[in-house]
N, CA, C and O of each residue as an XYZ file, in Angstrom:
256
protein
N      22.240     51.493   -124.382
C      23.579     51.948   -124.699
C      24.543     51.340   -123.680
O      24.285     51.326   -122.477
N      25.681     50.830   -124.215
C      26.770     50.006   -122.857
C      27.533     50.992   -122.611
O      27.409     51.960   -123.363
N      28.224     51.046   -121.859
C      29.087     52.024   -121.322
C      30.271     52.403   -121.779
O      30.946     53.352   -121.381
N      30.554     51.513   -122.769
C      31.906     51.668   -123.581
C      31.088     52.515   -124.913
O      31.727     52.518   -125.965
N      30.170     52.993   -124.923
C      29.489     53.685   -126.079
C      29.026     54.639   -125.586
O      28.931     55.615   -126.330
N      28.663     54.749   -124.512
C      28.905     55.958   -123.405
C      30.040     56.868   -123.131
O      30.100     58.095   -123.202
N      31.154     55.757   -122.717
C      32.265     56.791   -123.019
C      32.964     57.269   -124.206
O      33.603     58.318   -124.282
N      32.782     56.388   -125.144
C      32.922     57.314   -126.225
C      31.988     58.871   -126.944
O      32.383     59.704   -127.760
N      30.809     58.760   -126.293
C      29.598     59.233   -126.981
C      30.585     61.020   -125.888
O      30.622     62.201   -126.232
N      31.046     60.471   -124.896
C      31.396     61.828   -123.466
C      32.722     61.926   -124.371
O      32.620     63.131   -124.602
N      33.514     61.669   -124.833
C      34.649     62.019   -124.969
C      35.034     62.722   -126.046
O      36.055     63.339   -126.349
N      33.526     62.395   -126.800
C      33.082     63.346   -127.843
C      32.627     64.844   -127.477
O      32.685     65.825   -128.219
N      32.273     64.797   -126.469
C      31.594     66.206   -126.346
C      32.365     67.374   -125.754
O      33.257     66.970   -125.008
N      32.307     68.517   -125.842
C      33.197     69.512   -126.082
C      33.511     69.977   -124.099
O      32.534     69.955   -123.350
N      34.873     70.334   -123.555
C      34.857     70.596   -122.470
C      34.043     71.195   -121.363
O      34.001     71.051   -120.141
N      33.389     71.949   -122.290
C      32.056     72.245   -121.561
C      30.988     72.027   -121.105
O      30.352     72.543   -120.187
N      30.686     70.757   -122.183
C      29.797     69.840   -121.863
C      29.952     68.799   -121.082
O      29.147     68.079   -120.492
N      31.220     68.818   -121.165
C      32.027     67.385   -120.523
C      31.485     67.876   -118.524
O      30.940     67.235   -117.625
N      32.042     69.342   -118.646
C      31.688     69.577   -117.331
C      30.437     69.994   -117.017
O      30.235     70.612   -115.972
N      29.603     69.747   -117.756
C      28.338     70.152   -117.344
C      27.531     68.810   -116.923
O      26.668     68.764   -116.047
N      28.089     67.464   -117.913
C      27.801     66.492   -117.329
C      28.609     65.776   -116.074
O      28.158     64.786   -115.499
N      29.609     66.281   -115.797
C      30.432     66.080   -114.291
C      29.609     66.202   -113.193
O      29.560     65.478   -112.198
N      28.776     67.478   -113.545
C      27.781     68.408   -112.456
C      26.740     67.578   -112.391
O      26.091     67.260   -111.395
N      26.649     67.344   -113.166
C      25.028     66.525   -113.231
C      25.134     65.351   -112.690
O      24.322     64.984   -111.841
N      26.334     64.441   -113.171
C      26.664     62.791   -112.352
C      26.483     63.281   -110.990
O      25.756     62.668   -110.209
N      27.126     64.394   -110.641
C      27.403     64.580   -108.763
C      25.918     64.814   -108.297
O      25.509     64.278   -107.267
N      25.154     65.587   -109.036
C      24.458     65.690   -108.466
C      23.257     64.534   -108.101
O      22.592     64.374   -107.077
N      23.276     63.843   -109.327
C      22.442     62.813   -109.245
C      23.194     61.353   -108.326
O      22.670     60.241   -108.382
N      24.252     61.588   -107.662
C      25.336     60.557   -106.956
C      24.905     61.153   -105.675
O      25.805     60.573   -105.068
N      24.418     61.688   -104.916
C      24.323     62.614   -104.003
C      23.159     63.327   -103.950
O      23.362     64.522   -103.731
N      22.051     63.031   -104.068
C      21.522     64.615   -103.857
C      20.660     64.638   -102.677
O      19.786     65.499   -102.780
N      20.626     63.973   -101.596
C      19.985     64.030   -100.144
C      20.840     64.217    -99.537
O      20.721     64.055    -98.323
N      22.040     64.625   -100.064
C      23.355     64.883    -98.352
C      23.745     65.924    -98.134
O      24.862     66.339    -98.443
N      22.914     66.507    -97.581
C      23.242     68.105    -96.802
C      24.823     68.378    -97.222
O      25.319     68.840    -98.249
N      25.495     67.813    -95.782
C      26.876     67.934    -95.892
C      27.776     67.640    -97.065
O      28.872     68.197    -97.001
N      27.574     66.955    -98.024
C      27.789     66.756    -99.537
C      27.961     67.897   -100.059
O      28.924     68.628   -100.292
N      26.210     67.942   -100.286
C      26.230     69.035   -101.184
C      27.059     70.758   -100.850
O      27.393     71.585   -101.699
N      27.234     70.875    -98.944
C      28.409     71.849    -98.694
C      29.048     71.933    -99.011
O      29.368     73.036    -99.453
N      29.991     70.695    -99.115
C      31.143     70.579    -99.063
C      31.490     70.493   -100.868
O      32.663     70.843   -100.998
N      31.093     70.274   -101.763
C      31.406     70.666   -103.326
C      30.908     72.039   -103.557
O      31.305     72.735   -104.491
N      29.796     72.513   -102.456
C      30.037     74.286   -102.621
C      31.543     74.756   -102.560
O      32.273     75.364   -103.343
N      31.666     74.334   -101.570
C      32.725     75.026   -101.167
C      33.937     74.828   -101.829
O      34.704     75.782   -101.955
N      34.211     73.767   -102.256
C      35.222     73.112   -103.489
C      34.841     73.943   -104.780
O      35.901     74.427   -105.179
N      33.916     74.287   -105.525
C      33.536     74.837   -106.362
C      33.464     76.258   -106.273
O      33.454     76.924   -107.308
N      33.423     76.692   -105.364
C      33.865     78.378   -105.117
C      34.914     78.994   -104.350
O      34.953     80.149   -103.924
N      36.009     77.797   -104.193
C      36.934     77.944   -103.946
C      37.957     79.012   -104.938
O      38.195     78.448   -106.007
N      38.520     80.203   -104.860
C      39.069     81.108   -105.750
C      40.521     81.493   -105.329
O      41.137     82.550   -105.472
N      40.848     80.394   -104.806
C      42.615     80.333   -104.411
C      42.639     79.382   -105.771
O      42.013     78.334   -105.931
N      43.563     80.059   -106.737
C      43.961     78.611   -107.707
C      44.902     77.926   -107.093
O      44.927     76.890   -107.756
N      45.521     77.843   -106.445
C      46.654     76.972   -105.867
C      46.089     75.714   -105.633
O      46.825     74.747   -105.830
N      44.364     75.417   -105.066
C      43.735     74.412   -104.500
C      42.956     73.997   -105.990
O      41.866     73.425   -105.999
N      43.499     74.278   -106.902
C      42.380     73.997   -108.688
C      43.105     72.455   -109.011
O      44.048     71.879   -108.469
N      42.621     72.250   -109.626
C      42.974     70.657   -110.618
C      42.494     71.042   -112.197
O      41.447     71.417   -112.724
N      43.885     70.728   -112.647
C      43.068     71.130   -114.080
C      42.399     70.296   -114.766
O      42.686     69.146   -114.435
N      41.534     70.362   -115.682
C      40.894     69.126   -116.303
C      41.236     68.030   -116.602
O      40.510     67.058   -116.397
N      42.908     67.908   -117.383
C      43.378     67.113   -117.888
C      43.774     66.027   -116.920
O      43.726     64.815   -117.130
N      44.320     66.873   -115.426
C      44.878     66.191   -114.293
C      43.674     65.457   -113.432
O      43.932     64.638   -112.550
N      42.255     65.867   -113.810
C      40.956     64.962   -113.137
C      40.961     63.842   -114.151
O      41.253     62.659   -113.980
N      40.593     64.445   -115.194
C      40.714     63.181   -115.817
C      41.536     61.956   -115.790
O      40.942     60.897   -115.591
N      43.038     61.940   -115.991
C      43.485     61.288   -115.618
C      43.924     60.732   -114.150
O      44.671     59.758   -114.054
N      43.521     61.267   -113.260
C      43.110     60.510   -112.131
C      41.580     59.834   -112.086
O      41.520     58.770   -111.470
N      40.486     60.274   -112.600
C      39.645     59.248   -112.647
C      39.833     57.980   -113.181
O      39.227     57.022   -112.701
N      40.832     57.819   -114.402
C      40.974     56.481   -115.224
C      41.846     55.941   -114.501
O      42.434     55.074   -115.147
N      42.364     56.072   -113.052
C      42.961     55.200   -112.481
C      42.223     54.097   -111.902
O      42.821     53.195   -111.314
């Protein structure tokens, strides 16, 4: 599969899935780094929304 059939195949799939495969890229991008893996704890249970990004606004900063 090329990657332009990849991203279509993700852009298909429903927000939930979308972030379930987010979780999964990170984890598999990372998964021997102690301090890594802290530090997206802590980003991820972060419960001040002031510090949130909404989906739409990750996304379009990744396609930069």
């Amino acid at each position: 599969m090329s990657l332009a059939e990849l991203k279509r195949e993700v852009a298909g799939l429903s927000p939930a899935e979308q972030a379930e495969l987010v979780a999964y890229i990170n984890d598999q991008l990372q998964p021997d780094d102690p301090a890594y893996r802290r530090e997206l704890a802590r980003l991820l249970n972060d419960q001040d929304r002031r510090n949130w990004v909404t989906w739409n606004d990750a996304k379009r900063e990744a396609a930069r």
